[in-house]
KOLRORO-119104 format. One record per residue: residue in one letter; x, y, z of N, C-alpha, C in turn. Coordinates in steps of 0.02 Angstrom, whole numbers, padded with zeros to 5 digits, always signed. Layout:
BEGIN
AXYZXYZXYZ/...
// end
This chain:
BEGIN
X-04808+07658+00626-04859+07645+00676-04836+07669+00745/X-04773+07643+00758-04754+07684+00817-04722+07747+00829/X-04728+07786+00763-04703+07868+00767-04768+07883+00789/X-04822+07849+00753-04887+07899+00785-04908+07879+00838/X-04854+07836+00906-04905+07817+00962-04944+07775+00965/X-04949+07739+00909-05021+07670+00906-05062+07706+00897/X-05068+07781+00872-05142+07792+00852-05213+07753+00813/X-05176+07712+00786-05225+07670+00749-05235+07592+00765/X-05245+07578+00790-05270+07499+00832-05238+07460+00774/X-05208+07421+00804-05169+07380+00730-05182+07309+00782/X-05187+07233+00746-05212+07158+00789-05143+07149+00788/X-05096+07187+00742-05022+07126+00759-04985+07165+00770/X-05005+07202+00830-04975+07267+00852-04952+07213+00944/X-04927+07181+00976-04943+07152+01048-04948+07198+01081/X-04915+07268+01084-04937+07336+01134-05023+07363+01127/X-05039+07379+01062-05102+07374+01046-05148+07327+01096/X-05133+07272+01074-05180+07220+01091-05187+07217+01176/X-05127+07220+01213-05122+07237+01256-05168+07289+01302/X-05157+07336+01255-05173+07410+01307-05266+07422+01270/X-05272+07394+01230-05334+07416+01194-05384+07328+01163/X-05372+07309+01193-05413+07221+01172-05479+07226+01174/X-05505+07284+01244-05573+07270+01243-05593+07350+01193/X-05586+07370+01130-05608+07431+01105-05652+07431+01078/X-05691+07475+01061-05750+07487+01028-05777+07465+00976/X-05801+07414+00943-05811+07400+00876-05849+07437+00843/X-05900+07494+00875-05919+07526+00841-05890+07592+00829/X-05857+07586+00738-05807+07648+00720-05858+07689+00677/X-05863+07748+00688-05882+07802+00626-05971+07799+00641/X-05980+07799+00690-06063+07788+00685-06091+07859+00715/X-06134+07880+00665-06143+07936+00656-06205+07956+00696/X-06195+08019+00734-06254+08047+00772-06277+08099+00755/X-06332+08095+00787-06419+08107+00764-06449+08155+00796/X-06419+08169+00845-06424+08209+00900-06485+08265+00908/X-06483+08304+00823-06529+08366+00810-06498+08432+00844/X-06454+08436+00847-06408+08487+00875-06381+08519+00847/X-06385+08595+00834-06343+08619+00760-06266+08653+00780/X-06265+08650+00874-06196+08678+00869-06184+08615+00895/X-06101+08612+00891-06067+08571+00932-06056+08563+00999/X-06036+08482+01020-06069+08487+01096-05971+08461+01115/X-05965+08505+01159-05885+08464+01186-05912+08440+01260/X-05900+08339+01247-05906+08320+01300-05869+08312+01347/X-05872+08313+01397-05817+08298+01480-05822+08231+01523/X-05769+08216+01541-05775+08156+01580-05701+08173+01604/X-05704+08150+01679-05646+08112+01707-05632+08051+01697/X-05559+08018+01711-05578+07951+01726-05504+07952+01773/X-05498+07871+01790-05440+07877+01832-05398+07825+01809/X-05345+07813+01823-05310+07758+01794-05259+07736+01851/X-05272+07672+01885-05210+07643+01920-05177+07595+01876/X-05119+07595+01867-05073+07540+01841-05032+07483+01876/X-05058+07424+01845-05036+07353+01876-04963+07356+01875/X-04924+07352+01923-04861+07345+01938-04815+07293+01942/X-04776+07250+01938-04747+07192+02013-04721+07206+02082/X-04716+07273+02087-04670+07319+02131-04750+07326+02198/X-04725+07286+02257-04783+07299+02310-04811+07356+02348/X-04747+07389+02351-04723+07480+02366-04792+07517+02319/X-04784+07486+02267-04855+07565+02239-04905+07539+02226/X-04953+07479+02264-05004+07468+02274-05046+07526+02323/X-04999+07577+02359-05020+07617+02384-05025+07695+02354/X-05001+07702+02278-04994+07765+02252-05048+07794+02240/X-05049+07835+02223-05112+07884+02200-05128+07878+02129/X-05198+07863+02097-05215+07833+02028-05187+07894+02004/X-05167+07920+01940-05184+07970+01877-05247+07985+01866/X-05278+08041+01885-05338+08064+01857-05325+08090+01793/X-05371+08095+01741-05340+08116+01707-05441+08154+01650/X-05435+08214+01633-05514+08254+01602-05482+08240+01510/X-05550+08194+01500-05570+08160+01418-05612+08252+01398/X-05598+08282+01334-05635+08300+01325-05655+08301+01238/X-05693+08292+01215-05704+08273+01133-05752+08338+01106/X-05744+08336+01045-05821+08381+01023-05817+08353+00972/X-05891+08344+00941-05952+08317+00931-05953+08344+00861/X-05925+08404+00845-05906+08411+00736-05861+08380+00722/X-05790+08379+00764-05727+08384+00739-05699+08315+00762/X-05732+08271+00804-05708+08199+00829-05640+08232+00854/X-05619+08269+00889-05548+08324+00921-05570+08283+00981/X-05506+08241+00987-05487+08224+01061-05430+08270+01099/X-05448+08274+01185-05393+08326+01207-05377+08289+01289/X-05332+08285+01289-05317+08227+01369-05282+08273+01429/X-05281+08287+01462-05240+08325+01525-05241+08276+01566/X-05192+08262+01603-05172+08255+01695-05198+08307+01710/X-05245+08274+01776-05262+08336+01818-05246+08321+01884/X-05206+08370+01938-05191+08333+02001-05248+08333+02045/X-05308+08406+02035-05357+08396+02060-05419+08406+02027/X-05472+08356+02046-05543+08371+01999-05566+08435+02005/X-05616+08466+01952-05638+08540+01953-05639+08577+01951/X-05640+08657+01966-05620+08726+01943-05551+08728+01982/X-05525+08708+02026-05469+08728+02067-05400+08751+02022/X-05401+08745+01987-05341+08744+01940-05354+08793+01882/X-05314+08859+01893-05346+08900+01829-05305+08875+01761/X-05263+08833+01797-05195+08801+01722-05242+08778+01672/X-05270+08722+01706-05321+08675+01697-05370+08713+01639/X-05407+08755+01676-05474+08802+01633-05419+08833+01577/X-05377+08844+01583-05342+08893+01516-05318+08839+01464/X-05285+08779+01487-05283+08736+01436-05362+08722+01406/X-05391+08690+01450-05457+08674+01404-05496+08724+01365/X-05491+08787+01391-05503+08847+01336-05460+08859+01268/X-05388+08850+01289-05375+08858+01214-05374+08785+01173/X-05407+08727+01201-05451+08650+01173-05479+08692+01123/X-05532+08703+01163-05604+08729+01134-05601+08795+01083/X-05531+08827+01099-05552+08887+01058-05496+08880+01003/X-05449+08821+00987-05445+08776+00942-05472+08751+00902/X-05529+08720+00902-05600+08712+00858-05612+08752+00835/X-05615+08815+00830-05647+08870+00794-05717+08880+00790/X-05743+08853+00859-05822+08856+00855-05831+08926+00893/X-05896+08958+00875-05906+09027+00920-05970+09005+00994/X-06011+08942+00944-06074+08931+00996-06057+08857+00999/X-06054+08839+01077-06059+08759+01084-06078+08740+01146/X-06092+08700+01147-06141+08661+01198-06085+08613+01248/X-06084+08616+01329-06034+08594+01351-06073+08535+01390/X-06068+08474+01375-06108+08402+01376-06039+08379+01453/X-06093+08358+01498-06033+08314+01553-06087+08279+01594/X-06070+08243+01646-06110+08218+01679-06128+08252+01765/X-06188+08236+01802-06171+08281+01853-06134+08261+01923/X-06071+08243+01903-06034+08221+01955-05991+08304+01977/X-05997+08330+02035-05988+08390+02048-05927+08434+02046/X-05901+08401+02043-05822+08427+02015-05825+08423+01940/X-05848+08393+01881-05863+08403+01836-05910+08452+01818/X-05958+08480+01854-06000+08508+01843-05961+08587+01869/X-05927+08605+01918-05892+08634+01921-05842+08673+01866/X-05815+08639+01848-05759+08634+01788-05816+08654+01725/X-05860+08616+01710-05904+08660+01680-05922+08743+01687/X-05948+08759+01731-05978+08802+01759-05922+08877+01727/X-05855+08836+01741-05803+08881+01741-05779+08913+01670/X-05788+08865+01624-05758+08851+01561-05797+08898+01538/X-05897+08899+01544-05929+08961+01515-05930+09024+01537/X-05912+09034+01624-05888+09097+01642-05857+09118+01611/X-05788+09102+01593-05715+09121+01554-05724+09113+01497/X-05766+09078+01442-05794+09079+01378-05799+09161+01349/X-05805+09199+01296-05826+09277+01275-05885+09242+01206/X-05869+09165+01214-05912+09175+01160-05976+09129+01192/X-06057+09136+01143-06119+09067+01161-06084+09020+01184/X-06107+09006+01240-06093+08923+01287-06148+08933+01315/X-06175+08834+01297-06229+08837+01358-06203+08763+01393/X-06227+08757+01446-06212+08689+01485-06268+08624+01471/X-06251+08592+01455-06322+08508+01463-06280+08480+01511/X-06315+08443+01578-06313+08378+01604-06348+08331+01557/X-06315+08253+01594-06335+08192+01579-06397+08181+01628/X-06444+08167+01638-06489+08136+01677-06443+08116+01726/X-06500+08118+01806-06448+08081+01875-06424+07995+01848/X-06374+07968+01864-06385+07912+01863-06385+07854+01790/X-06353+07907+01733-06365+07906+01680-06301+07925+01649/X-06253+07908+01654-06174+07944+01642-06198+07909+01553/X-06192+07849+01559-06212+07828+01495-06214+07871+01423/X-06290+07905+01451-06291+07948+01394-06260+08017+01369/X-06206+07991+01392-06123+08041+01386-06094+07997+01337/X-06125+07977+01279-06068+07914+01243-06015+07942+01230/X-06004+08008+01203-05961+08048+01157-05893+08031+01231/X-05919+08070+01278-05860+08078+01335-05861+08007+01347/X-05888+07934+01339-05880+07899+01385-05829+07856+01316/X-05839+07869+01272-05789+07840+01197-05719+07873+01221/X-05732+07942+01203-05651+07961+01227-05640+07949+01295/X-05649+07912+01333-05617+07905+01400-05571+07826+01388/X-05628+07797+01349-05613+07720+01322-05530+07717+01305/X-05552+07782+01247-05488+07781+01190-05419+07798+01240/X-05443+07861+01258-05379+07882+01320-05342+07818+01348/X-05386+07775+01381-05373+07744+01425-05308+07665+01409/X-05357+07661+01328-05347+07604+01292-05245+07622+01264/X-05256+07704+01240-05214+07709+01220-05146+07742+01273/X-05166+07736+01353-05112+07763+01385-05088+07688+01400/X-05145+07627+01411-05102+07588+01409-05065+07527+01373/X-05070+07559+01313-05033+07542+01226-04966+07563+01252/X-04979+07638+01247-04887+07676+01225-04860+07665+01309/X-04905+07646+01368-04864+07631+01427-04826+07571+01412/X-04861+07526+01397-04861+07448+01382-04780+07442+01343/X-04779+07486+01280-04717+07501+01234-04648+07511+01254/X-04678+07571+01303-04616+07601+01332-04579+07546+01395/X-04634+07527+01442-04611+07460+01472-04558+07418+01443/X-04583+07375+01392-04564+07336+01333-04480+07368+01311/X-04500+07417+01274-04441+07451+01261-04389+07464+01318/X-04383+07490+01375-04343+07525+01411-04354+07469+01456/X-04348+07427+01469-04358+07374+01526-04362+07430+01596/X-04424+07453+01578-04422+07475+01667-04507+07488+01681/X-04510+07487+01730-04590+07501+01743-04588+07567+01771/X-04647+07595+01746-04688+07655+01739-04750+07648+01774/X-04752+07679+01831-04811+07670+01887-04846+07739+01863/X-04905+07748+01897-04958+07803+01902-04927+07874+01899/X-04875+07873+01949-04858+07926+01980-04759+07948+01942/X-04760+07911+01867-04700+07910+01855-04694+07988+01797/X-04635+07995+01802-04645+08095+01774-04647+08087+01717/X-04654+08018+01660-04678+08004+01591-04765+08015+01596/X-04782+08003+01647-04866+07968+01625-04900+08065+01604/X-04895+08112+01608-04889+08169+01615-04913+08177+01522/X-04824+08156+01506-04822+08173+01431-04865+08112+01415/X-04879+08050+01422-04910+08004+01370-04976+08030+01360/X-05004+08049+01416-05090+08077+01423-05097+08148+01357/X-05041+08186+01357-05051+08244+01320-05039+08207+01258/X-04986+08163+01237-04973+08151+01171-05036+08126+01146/X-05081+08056+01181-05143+08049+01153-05186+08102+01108/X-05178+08149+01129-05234+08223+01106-05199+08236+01037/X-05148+08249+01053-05095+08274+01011-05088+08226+00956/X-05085+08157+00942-05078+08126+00896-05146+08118+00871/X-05194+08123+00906-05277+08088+00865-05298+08152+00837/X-05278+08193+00832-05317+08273+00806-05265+08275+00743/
// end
């Protein structure tokens, strides 16, 4: 259980329970969508971590871009230091995400928060193969479930294996510590 990271929600797991208590009960529920290519969804999210240390109540959260697609249930996690196209690192990892899947035509699902929409924009420029873009309705992130599940999972599971490593190494691991980097990538890396 813990070679794979807690990939799998276990109740008598206390890191589990910890980092992931409030998770999804709905597993494997299948969508309907009417869509015949695959849609890879996007989301940011951010993550500050509860400390005892008063010093990094002032740090900078972990941003960190959820992105899933919609055949393959393929989760993929990056640190990002800044939201949006600014980062060509950024666009080249999430291209070779996507061109990992082995899809030729897919649909790039995010919400229109503008740095996301950005980062969009970019991914089909630099694409050679069919990409088209969908927004979510204004005001409506919601109906992003796909991106708003993997943000859950990300989130649930950075702070499982943070929770562990704490536990384990008696030391605390803030936002800004040069582990939180690798835990975000391992997520991707173990759920695929």
């Amino acid at each position: 259980h813990e070679l794979t990271n807690h990939a799998q929600y276990r109740s008598w797991c206390k890191h589990c329970v910890v980092g992931r208590a409030r998770d999804d009960p709905h597993h494997n529920k299948p969508t309907e969508d009417g869509k015949q290519h695959p849609i890879i969804s996007l989301d940011y999210c951010t993550m500050k971590h509860k400390t005892q240390d008063k010093d990094t109540d002032e740090q900078k959260p972990t941003t960190i871009l959820c992105m899933t697609c919609s055949k393959t249930q393929a989760l993929f996690t990056h640190v990002v230091l800044n939201k949006g196209a600014a980062s060509a690192e950024i666009i080249n990892r999430c291209l070779a995400d996507i061109n990992s899947l082995g899809h030729n035509h897919i649909i790039i699902k995010a919400d229109n928060e503008p740095a996301i929409v950005q980062l969009c924009n970019a991914l089909k420029a630099a694409r050679t193969q069919s990409t088209a873009l969908e927004n979510s309705p204004k005001g409506e992130s919601e109906s992003n479930g796909a991106a708003e599940n993997a943000v859950n999972i990300c989130k649930g599971l950075v702070r499982t294996i943070r929770d562990k490593l704490c536990d384990r190494y008696k030391h605390t691991i803030d936002a800004n510590h040069w582990i939180m980097p690798w835990i975000v990538e391992s997520i991707g890396n173990t759920q695929n």
